[in-house]
Structure formats: C-alpha cells, structure tokens
PyMOL Python script that loads the backbone (N, CA, C, O; Angstrom):
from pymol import cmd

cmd.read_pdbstr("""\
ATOM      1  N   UNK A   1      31.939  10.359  12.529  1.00  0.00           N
ATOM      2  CA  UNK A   1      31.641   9.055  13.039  1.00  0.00           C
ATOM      3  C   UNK A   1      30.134   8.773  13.010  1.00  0.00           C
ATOM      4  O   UNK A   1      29.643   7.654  12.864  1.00  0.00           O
ATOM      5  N   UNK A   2      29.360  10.090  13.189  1.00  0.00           N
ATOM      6  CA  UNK A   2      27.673   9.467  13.542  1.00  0.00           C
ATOM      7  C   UNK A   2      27.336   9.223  11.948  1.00  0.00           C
ATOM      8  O   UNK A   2      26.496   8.442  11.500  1.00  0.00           O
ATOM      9  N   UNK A   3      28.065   9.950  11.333  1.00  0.00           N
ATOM     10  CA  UNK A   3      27.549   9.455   9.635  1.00  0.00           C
ATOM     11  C   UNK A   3      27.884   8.547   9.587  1.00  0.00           C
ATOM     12  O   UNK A   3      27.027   8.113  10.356  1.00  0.00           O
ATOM     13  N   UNK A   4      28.369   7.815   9.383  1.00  0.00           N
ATOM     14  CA  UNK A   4      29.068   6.543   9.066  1.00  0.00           C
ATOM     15  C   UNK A   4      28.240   5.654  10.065  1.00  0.00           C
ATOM     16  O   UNK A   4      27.371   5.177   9.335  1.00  0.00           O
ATOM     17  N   UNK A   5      28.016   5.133  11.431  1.00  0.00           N
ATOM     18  CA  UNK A   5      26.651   4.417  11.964  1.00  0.00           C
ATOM     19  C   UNK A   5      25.682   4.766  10.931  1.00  0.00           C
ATOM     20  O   UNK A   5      25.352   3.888  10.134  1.00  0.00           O
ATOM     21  N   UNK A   6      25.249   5.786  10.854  1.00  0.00           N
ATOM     22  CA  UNK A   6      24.066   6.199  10.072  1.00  0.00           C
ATOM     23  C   UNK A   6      24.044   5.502   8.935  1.00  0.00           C
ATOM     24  O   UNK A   6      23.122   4.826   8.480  1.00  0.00           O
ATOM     25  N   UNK A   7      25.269   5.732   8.431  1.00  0.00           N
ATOM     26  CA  UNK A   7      24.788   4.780   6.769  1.00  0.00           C
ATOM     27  C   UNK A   7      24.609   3.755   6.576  1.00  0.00           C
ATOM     28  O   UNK A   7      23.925   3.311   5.654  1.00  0.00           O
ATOM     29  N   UNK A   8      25.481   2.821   7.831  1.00  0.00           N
ATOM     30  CA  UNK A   8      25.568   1.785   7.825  1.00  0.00           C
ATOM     31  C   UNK A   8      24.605   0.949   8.336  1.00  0.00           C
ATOM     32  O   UNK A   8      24.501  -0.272   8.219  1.00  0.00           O
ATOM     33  N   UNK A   9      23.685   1.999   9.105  1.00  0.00           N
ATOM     34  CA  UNK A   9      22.489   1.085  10.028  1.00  0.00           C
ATOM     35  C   UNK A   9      21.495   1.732   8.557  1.00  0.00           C
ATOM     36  O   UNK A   9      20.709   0.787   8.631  1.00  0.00           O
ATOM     37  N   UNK A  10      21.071   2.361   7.629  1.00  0.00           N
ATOM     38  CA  UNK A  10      20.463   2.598   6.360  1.00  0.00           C
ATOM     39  C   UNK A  10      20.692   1.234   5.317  1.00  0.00           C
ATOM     40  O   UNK A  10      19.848   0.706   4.592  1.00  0.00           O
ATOM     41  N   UNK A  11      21.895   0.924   5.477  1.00  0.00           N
ATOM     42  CA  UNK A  11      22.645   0.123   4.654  1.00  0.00           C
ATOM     43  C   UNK A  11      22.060  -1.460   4.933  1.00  0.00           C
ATOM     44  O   UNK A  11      21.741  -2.211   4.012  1.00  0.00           O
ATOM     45  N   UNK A  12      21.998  -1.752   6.098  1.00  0.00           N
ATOM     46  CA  UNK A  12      20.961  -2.538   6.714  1.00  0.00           C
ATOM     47  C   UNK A  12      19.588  -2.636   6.873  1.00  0.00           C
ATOM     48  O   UNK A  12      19.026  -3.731   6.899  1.00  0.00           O
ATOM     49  N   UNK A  13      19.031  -1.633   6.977  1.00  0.00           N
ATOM     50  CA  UNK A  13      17.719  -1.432   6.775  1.00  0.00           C
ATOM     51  C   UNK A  13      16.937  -1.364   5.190  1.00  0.00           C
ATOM     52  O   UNK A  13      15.778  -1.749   5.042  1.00  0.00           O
ATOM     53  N   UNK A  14      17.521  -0.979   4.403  1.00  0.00           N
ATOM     54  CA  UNK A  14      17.021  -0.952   3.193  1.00  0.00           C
ATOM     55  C   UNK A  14      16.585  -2.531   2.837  1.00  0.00           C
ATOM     56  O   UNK A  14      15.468  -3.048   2.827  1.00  0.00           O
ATOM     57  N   UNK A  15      17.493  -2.916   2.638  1.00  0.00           N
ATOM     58  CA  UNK A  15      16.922  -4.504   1.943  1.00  0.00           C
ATOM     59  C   UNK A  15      15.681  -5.175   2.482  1.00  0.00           C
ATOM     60  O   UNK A  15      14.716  -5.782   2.017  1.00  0.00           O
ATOM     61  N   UNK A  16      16.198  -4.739   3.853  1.00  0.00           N
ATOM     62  CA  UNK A  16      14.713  -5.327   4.851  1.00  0.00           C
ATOM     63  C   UNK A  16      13.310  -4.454   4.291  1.00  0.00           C
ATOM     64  O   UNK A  16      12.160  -4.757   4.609  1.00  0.00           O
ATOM     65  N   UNK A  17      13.556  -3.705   3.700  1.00  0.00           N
ATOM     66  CA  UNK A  17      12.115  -2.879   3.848  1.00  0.00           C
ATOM     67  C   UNK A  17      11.809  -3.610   2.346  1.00  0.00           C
ATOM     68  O   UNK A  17      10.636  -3.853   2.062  1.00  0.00           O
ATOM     69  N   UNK A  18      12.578  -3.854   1.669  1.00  0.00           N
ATOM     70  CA  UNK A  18      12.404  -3.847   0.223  1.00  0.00           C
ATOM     71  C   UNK A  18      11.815  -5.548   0.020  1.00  0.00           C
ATOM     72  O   UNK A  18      11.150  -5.857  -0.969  1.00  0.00           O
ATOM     73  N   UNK A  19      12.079  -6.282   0.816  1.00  0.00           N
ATOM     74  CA  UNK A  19      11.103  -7.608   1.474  1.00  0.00           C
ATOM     75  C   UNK A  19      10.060  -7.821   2.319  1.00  0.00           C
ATOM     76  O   UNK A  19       9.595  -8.835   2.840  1.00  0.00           O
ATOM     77  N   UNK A  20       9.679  -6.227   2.367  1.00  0.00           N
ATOM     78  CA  UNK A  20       8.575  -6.774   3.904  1.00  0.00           C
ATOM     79  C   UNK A  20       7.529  -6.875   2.701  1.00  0.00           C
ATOM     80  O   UNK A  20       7.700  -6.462   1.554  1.00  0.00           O
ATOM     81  N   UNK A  21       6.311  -7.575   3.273  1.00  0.00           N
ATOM     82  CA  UNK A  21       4.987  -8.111   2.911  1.00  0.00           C
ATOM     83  C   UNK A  21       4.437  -6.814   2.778  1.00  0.00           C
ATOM     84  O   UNK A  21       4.058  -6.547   1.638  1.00  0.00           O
ATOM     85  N   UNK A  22       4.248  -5.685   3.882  1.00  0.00           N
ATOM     86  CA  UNK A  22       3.364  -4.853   3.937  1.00  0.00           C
ATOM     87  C   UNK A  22       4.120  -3.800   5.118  1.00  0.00           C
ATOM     88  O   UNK A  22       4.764  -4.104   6.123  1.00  0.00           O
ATOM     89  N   UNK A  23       3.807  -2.632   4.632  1.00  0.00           N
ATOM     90  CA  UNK A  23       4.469  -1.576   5.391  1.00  0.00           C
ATOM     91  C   UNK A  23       3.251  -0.341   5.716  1.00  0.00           C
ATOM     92  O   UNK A  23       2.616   0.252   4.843  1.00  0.00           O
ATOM     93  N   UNK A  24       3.104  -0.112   7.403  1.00  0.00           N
ATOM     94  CA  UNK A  24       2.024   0.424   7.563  1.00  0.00           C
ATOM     95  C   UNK A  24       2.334   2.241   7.814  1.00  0.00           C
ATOM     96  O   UNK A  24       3.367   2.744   8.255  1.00  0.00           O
ATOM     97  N   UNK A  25       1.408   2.759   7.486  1.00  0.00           N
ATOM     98  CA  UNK A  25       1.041   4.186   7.169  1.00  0.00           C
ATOM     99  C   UNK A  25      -0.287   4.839   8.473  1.00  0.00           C
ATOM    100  O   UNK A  25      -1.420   4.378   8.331  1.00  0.00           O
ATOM    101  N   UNK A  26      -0.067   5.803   9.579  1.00  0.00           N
ATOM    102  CA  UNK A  26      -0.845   6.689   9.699  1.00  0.00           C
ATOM    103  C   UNK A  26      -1.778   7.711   9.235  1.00  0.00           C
ATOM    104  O   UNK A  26      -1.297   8.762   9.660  1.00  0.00           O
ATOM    105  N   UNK A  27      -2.523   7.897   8.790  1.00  0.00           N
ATOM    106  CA  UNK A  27      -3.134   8.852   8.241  1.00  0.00           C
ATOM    107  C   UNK A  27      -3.469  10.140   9.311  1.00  0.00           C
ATOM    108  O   UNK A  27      -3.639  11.316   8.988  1.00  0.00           O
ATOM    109  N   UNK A  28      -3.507   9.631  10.509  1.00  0.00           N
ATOM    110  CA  UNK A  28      -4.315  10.415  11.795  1.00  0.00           C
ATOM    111  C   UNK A  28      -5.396  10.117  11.754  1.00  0.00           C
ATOM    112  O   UNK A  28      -5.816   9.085  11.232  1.00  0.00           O
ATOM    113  N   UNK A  29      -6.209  11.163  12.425  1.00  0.00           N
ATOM    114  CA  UNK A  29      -7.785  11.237  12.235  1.00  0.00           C
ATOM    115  C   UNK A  29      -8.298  11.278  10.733  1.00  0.00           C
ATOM    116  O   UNK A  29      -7.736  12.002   9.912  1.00  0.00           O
ATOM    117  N   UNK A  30      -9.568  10.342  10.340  1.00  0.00           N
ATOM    118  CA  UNK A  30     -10.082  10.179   9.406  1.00  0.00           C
ATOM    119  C   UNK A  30     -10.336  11.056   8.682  1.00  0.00           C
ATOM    120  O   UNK A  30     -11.329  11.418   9.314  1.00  0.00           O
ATOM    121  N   UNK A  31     -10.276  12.054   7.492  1.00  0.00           N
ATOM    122  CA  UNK A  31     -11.289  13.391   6.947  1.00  0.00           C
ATOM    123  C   UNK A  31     -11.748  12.583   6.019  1.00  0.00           C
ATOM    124  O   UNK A  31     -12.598  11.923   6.618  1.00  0.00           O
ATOM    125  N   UNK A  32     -11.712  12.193   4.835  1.00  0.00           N
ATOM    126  CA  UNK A  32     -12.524  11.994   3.718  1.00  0.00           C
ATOM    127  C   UNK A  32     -11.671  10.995   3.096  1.00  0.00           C
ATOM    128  O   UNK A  32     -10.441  11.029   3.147  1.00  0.00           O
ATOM    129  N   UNK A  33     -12.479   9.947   2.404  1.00  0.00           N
ATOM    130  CA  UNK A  33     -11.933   8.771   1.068  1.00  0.00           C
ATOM    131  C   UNK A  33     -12.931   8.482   0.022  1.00  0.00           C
ATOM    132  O   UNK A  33     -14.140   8.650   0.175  1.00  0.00           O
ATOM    133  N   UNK A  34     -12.318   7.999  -1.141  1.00  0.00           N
ATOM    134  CA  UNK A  34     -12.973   7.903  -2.018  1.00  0.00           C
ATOM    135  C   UNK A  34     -12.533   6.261  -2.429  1.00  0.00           C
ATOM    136  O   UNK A  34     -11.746   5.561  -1.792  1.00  0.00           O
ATOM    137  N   UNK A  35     -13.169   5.930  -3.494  1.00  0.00           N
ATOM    138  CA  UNK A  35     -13.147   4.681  -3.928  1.00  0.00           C
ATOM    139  C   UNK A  35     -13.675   4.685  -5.739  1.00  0.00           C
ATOM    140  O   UNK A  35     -14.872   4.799  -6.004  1.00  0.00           O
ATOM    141  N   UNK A  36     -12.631   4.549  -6.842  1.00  0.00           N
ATOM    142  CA  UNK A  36     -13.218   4.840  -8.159  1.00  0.00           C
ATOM    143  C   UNK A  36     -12.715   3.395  -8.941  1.00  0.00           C
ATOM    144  O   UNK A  36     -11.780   2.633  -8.692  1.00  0.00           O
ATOM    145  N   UNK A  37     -13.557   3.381  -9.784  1.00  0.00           N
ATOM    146  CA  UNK A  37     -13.094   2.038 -10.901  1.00  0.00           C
ATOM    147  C   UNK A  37     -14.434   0.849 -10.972  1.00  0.00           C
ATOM    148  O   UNK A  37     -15.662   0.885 -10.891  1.00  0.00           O
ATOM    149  N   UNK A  38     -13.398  -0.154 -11.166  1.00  0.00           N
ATOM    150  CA  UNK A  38     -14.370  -1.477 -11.602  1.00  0.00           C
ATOM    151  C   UNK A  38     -13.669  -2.700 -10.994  1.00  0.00           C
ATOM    152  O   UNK A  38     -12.461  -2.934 -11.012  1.00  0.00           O
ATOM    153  N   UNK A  39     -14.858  -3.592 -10.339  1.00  0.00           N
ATOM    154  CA  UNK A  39     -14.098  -4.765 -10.203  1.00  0.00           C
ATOM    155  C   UNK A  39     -13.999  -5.753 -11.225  1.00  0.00           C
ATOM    156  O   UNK A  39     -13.884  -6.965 -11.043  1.00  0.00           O
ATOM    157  N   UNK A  40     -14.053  -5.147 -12.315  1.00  0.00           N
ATOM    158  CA  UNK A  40     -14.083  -6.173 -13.989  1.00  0.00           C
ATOM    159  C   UNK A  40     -12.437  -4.888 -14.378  1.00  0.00           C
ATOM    160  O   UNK A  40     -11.966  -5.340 -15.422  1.00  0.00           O
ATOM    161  N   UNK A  41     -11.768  -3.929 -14.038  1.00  0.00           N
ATOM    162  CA  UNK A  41     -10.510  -3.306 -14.548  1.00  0.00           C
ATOM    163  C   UNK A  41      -9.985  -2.958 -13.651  1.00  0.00           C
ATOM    164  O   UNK A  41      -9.308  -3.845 -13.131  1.00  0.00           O
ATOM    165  N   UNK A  42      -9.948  -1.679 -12.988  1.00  0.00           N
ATOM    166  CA  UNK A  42      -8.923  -1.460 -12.157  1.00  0.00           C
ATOM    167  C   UNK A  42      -9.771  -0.403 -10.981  1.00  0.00           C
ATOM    168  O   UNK A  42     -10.893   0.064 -11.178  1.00  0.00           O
ATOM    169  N   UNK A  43      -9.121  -0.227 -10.024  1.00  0.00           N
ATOM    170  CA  UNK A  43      -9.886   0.819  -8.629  1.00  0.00           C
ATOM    171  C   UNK A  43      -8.567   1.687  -8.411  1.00  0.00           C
ATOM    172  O   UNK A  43      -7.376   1.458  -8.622  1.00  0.00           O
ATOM    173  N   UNK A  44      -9.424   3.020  -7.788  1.00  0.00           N
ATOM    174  CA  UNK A  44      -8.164   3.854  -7.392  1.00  0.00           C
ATOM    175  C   UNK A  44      -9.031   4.153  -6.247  1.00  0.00           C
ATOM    176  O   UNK A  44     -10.250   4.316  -6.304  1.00  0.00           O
ATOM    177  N   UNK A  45      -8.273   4.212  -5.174  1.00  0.00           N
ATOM    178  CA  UNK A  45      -8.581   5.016  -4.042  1.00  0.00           C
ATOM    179  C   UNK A  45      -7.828   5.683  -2.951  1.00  0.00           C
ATOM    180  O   UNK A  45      -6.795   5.258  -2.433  1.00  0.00           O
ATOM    181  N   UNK A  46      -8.401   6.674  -2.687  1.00  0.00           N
ATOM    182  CA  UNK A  46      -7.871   7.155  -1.932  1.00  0.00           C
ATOM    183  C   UNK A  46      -8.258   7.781  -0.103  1.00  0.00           C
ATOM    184  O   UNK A  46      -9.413   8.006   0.259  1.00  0.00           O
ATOM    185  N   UNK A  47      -7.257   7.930   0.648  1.00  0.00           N
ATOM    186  CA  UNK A  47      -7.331   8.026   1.783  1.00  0.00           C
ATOM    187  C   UNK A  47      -6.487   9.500   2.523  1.00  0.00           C
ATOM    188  O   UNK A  47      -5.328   9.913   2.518  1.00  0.00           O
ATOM    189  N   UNK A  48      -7.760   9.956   3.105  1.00  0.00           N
ATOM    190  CA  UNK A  48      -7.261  11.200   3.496  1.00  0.00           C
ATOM    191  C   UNK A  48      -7.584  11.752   5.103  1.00  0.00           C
ATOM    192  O   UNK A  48      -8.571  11.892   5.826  1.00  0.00           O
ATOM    193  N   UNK A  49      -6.133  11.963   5.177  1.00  0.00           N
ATOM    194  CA  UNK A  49      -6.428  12.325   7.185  1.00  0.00           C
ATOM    195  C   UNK A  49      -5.652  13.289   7.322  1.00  0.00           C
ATOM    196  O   UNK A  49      -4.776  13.620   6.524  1.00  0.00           O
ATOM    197  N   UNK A  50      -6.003  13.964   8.663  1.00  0.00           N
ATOM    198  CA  UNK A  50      -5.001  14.911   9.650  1.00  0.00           C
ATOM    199  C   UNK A  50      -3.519  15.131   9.414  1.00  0.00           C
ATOM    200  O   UNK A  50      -2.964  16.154   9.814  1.00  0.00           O
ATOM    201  N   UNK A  51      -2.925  14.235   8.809  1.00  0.00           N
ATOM    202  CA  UNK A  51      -1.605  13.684   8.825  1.00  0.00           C
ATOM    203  C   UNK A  51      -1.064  13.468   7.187  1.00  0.00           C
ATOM    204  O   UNK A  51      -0.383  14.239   6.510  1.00  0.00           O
ATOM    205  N   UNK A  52      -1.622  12.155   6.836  1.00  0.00           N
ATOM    206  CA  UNK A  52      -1.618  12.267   5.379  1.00  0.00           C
ATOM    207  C   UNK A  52      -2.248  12.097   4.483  1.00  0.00           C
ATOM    208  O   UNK A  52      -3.433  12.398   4.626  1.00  0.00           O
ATOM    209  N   UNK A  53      -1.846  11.578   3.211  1.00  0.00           N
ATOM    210  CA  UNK A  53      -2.995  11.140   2.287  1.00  0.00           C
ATOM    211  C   UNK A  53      -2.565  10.031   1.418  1.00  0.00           C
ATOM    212  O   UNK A  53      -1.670  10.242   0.600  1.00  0.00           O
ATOM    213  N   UNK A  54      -3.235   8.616   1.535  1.00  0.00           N
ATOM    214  CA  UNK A  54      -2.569   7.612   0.755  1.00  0.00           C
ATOM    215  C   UNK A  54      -3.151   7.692  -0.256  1.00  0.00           C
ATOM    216  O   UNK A  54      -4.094   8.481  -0.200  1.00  0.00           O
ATOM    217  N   UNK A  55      -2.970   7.094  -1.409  1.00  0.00           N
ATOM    218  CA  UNK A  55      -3.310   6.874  -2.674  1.00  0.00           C
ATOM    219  C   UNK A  55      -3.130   6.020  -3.157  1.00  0.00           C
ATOM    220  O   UNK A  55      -2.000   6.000  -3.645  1.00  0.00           O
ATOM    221  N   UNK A  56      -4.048   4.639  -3.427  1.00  0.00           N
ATOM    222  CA  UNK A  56      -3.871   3.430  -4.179  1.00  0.00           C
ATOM    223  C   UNK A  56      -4.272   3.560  -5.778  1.00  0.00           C
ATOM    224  O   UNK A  56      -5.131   4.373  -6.120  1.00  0.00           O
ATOM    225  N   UNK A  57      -3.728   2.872  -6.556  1.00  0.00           N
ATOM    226  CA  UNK A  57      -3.847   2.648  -8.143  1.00  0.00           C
ATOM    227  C   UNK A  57      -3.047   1.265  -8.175  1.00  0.00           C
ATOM    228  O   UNK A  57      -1.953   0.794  -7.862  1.00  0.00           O
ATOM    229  N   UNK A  58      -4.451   0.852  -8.833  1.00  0.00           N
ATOM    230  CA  UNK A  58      -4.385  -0.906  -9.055  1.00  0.00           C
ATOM    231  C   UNK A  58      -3.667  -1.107 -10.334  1.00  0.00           C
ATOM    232  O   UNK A  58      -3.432  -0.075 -10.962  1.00  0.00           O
ATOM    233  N   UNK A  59      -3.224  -2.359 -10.907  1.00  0.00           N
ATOM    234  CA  UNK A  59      -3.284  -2.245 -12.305  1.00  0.00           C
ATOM    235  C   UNK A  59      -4.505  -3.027 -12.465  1.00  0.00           C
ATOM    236  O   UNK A  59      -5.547  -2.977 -11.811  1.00  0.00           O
ATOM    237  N   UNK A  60      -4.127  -3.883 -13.628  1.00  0.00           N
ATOM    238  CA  UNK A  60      -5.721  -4.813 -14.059  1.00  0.00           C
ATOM    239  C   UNK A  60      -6.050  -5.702 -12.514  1.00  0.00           C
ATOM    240  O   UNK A  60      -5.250  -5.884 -11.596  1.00  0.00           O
ATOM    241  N   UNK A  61      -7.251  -6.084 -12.587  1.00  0.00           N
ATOM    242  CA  UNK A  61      -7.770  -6.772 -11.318  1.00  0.00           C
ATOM    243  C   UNK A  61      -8.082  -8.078 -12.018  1.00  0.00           C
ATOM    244  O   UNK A  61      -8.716  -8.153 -13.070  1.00  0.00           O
ATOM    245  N   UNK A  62      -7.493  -9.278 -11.226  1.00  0.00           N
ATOM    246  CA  UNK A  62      -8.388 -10.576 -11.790  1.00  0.00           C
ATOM    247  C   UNK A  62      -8.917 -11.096 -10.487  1.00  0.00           C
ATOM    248  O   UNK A  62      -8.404 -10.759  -9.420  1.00  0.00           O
ATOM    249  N   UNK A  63      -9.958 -11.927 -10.565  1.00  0.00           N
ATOM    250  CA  UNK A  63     -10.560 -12.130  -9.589  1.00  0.00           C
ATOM    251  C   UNK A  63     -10.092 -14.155  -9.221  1.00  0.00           C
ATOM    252  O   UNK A  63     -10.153 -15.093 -10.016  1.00  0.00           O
ATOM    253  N   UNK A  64      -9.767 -14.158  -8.094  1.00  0.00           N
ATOM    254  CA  UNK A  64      -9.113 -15.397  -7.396  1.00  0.00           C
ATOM    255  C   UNK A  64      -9.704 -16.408  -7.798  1.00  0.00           C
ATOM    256  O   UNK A  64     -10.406 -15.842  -8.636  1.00  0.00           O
ATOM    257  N   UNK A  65     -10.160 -18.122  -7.921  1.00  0.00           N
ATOM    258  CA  UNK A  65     -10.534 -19.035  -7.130  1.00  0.00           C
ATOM    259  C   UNK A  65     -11.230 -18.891  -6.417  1.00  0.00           C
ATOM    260  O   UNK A  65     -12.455 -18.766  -6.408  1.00  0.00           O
ATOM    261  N   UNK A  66     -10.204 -18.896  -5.464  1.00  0.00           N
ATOM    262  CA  UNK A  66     -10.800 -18.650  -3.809  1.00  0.00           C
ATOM    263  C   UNK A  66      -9.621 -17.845  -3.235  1.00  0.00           C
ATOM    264  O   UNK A  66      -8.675 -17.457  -3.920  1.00  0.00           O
ATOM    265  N   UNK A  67      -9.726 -17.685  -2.258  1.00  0.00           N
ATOM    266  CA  UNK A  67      -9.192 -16.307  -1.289  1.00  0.00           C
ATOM    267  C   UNK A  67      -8.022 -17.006  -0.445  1.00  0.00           C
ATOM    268  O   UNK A  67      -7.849 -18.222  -0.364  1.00  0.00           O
ATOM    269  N   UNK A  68      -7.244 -16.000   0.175  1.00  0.00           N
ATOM    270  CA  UNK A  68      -6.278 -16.770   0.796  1.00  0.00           C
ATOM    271  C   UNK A  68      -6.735 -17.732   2.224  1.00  0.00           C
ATOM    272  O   UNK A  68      -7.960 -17.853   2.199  1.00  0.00           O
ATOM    273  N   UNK A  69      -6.276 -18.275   3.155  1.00  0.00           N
ATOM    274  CA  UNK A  69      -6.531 -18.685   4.524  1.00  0.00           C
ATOM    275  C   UNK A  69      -6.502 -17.704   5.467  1.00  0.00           C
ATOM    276  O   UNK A  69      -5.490 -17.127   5.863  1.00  0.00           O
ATOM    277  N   UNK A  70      -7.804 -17.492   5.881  1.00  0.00           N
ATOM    278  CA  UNK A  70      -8.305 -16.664   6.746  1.00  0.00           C
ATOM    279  C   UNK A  70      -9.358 -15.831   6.186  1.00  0.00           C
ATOM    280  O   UNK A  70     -10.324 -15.425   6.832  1.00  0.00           O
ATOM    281  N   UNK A  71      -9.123 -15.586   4.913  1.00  0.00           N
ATOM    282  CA  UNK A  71     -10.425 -14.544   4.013  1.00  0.00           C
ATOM    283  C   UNK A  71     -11.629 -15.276   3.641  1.00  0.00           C
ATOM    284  O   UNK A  71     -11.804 -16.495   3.623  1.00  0.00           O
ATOM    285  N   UNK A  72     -12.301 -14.482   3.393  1.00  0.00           N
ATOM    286  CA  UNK A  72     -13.733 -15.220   3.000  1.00  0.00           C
ATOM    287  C   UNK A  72     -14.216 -13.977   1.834  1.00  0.00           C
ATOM    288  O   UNK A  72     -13.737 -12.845   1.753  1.00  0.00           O
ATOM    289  N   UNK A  73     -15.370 -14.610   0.934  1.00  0.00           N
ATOM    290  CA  UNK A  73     -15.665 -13.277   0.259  1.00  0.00           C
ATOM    291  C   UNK A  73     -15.233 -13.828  -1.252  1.00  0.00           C
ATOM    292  O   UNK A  73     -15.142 -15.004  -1.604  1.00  0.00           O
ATOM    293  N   UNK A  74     -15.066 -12.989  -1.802  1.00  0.00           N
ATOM    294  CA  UNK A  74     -14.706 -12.973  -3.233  1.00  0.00           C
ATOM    295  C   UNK A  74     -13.430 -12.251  -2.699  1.00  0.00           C
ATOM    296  O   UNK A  74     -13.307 -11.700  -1.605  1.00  0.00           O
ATOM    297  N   UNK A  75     -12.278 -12.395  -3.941  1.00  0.00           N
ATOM    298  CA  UNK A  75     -10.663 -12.125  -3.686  1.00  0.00           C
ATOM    299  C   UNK A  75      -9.841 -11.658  -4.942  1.00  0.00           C
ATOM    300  O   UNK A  75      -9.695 -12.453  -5.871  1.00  0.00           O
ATOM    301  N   UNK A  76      -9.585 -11.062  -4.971  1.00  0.00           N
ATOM    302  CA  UNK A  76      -9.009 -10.272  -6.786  1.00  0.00           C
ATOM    303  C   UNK A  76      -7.212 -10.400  -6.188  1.00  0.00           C
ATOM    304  O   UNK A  76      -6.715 -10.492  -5.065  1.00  0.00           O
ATOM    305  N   UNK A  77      -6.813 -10.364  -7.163  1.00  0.00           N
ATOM    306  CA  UNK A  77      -5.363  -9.879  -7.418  1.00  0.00           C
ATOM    307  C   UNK A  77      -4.908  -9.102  -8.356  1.00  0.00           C
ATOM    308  O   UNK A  77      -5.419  -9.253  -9.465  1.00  0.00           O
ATOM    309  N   UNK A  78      -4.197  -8.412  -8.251  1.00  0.00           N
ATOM    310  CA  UNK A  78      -3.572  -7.242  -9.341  1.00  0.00           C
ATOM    311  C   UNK A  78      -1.709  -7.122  -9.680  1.00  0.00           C
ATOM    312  O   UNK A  78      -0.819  -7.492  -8.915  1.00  0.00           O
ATOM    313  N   UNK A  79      -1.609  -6.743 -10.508  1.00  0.00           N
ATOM    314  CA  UNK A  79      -0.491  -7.011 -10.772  1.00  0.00           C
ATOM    315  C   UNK A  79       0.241  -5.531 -11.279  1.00  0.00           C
ATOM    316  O   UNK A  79       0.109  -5.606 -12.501  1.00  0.00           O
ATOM    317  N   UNK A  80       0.732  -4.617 -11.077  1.00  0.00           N
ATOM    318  CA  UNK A  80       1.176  -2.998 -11.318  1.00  0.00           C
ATOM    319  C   UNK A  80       0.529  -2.657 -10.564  1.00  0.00           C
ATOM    320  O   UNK A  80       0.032  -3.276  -9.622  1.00  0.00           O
ATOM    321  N   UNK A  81       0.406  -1.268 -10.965  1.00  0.00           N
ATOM    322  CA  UNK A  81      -0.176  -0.158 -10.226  1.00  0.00           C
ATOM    323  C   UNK A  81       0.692   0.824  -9.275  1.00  0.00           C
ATOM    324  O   UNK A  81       1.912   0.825  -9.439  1.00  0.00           O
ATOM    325  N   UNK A  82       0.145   1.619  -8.336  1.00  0.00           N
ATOM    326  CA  UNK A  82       1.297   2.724  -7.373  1.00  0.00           C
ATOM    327  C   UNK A  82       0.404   2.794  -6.042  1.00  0.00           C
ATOM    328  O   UNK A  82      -0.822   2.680  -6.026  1.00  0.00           O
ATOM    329  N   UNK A  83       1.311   3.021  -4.822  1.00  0.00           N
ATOM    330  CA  UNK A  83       1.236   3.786  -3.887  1.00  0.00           C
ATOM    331  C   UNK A  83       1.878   4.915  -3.425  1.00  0.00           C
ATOM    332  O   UNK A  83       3.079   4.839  -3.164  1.00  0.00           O
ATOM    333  N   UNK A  84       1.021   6.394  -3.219  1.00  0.00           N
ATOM    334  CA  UNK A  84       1.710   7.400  -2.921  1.00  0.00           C
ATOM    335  C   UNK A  84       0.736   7.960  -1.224  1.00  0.00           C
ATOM    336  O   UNK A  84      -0.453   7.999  -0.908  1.00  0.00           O
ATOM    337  N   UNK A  85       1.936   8.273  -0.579  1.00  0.00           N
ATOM    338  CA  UNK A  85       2.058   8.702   0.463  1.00  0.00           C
ATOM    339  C   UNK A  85       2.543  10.004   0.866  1.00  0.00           C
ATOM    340  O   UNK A  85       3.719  10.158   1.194  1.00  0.00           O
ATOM    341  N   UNK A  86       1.561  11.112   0.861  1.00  0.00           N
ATOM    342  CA  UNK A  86       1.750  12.278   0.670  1.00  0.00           C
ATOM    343  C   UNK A  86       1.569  13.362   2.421  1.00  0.00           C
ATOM    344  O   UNK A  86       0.904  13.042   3.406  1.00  0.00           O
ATOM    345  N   UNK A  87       2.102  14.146   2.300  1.00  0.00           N
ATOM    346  CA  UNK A  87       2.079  15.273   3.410  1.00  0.00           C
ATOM    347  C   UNK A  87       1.295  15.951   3.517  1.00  0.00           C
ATOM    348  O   UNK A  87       1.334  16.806   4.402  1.00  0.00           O
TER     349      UNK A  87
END
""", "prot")
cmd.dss("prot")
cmd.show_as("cartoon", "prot")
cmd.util.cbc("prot")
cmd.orient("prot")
C-alpha cells in the first residue's frame, strides 16, 4: 500500500517540477567558485560548498535589448547548455 501512495504522490509531482521557473539548490557553507568564458560565447561556472557542487554550462549567450522588470544592467540570454548537481 505505501508503494502505491508513493508512486502516485511521484506521479503528481513530476510534471510540476518539470514546469517550475526555477528550482533551488543548497550548497552549505561557501568553499570555492569559479567563473570561465566570454560574454561575446558562452560561461561555465561553477559552485562549490560543504554540501554540494553546482555546475553551470551556458550554450551561446546573446545579449538582451533591455532586461526583464525589475533588472537593471546589461541582460544576456542563452539557449542549451547543462546543470549538474553533484555530492
């Protein structure tokens, strides 16, 4: 019986995750990050803590217009790339 809740509350939850905007990550305490690339191609960076270690990879970067409502600054968008979330 608890399998079956289980799958079924999974079964529900999936789609939702697979629409959220943004899904947030702990790292813990801060140890070390880096930041590599170009804002004319692509950036990789990465983030490393107590806990875990994220890893961004952009694909190509183009740079906005203007920025969304609320930002200020210069504003890029990218289109591919990966996030890995490691132990």
């Amino acid at each position: 019986m608890r399998r079956v809740v289980l799958l079924a509350l999974l079964a529900l939850a999936l789609p939702s995750v697979v629409l959220a905007n943004s899904i947030d990550f702990s790292t813990g305490t801060f140890v070390s990050g880096s930041l590599t690339g170009s804002f004319s191609t692509s950036l990789s960076t990465s983030i490393t803590g107590t806990i875990d270690t994220i890893t961004l990879s952009t694909g190509t970067l183009t740079q906005l217009s203007s920025c969304p409502i609320g930002l200020v600054g210069t504003c890029y968008s990218f289109t591919g790339g990966s996030v890995t979330v490691a132990s």
